[in-house]
C-alpha positions as CSV (number, residue, x, y, z in Angstrom):
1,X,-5.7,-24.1,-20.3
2,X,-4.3,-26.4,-17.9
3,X,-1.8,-29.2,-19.1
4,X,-2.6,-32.9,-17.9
5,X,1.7,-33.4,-18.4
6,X,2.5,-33.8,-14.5
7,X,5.9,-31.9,-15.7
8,X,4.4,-29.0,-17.1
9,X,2.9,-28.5,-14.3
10,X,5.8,-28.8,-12.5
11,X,7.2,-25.8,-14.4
12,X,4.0,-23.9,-14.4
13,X,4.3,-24.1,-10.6
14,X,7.7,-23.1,-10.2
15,X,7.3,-20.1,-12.7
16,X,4.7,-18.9,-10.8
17,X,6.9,-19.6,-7.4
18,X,9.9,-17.4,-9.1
19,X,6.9,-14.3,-10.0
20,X,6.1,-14.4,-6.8
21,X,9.0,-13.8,-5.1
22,X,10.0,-11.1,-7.5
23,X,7.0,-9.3,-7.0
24,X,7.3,-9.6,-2.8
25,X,11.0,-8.4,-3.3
26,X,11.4,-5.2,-0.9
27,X,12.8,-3.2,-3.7
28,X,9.6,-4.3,-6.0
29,X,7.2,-3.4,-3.1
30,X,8.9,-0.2,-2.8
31,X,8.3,1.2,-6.1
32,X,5.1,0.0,-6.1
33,X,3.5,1.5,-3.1
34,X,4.9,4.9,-4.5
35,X,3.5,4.4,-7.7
36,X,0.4,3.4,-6.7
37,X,0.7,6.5,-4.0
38,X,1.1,9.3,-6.7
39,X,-1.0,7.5,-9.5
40,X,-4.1,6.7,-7.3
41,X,-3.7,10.0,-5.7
42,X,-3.9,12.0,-8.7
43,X,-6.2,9.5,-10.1
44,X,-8.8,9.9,-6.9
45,X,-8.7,13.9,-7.0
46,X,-9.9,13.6,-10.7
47,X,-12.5,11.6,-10.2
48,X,-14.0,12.3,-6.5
49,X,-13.0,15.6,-5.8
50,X,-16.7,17.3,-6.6
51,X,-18.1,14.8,-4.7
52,X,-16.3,15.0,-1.5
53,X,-16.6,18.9,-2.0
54,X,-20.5,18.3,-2.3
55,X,-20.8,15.7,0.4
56,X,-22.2,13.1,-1.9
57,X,-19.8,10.5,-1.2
58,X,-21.4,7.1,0.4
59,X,-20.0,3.8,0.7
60,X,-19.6,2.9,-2.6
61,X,-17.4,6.1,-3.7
62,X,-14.9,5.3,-0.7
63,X,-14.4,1.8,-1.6
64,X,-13.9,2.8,-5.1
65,X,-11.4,5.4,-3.8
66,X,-9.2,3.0,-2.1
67,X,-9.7,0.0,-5.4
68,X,-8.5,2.9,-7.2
69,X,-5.0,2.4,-5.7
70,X,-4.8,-1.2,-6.5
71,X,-5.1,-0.6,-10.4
72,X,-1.6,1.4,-10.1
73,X,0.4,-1.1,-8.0
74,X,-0.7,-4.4,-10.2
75,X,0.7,-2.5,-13.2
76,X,3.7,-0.9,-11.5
77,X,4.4,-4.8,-9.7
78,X,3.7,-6.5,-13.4
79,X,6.2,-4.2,-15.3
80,X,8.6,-4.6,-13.1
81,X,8.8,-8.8,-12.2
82,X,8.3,-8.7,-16.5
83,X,11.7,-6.7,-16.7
84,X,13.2,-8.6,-13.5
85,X,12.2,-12.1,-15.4
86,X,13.1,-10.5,-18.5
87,X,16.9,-10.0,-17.6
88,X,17.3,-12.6,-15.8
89,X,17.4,-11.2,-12.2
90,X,14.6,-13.0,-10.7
């Protein structure tokens, strides 16, 4: 829930400022995108991999393919801005 203190919200804003850099940091990024690479890839060859043999995929199935990739890289860019904050590097 939101706080009404104007300085709260002041730190609320700057927290999320600081998370937000971590997470765009090149090295962050990095790590992610290969995550998310192996992960989703191994993830979307479990999942789709009688259906592209059969032909059955539509719309649907391909943009569920490629949201698959996402789930991989939130995680992999939450873990590591948590440890970043968490030691105080970020």
């Amino acid at each position: 829930m939101p706080s009404s203190d104007p300085r709260q919200a002041e730190t609320d804003r700057a927290a999320m400022k600081r998370w937000l850099s971590a997470a765009a940091r090149p090295d962050v990024v990095r790590r992610s995108v290969i995550v998310c690479l192996i992960v989703g890839t191994l993830l979307v060859l479990i999942n789709y991999t009688d259906r592209a043999v059969n032909g059955d995929l539509g719309l649907a199935e391909v943009v569920k393919m490629l949201l698959t990739y996402a789930v991989p890289y939130c995680v992999s860019t939450y873990v590591s801005v948590s440890t970043l904050i968490d030691e105080g590097k970020a």
